[in-house]
N, C-alpha and C positions, 0 to 999 in steps of 0.2 A: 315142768315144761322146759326144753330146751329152746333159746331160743339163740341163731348165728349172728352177725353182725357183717354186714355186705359196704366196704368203704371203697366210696367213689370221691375221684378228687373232682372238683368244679371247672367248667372252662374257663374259667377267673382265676386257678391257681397259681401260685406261684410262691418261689422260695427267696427267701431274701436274710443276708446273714448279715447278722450285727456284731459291731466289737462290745456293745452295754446297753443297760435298759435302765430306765427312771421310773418314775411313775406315784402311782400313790393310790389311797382309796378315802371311801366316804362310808356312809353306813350302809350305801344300795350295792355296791361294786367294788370292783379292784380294777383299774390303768397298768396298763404296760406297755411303754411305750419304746421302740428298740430303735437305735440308731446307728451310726461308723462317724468318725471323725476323720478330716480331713486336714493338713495346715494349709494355712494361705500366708504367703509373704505380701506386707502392705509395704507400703513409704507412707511415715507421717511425721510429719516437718524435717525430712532429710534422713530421719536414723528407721532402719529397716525393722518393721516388727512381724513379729510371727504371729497369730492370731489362729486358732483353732476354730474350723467350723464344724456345728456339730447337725449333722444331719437325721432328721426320724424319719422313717423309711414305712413304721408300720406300729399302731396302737390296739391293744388287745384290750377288752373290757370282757371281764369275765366277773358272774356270782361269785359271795362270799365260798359259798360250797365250791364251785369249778375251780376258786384260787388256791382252796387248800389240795385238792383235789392235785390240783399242777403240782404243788407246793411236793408234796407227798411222794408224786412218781419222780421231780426230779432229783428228792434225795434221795430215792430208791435206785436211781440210773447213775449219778454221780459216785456212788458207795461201790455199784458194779466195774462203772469205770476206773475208781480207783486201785480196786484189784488184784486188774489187769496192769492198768500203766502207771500207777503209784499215785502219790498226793497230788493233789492241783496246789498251784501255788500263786499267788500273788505274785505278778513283776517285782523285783525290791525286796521282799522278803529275805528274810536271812535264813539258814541252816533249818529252825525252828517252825519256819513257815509266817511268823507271826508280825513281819513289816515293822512298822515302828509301831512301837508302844504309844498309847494313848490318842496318836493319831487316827483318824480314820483314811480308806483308801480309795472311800468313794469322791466322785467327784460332784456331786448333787445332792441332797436330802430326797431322800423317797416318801417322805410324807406330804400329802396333801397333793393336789393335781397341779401341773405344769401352769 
């Protein structure tokens, strides 16, 4: 049995782009939560500081199955993209692609919920 797939988008849709995502899961789900960053310049006590604000914009909770499932197409999409227009690389990275050693380049732990 054949069966098509008819995709309508919602009058609630909408697209929203993030610079990263955090997130984390439990034994029922996976979190994905996408945000963009912002600086803001403060004054406190006379010396000027920069302060990153980080904005989440939109959180995705999806099945064990649905996380791998994502998991799965976006390796499949990023291997396509790279191609075409070469490796993805990390800001910082050197020649190698491989940033600094031992360091991580995340800026959050992805384990466990915000």
């Amino acid at each position: 049995m054949e069966v098509s797939v008819e995709i309508l988008r919602s009058p609630d849709f909408k697209q929203v782009y993030a610079i990263g995502a955090i997130g984390g899961h439990s034994p029922y789900d996976f979190r994905i939560a996408f945000y963009n960053d912002s600086p803001k310049s403060l004054v406190e006590g006379g010396k000027s500081v920069t302060v990153m604000e980080r904005k989440i914009d939109t959180e995705i909770i999806l099945s064990p199955l649905a996380a791998k499932e994502l998991a799965n197409w976006l390796g499949d999409h990023i291997k396509d993209y790279e191609k075409v227009f070469g490796e993805i690389k990390r800001p910082g990275s050197g020649p190698g692609g491989s940033g600094n050693p031992g360091k991580s380049c995340e800026s959050a732990p992805i384990q466990g919920y915000m």
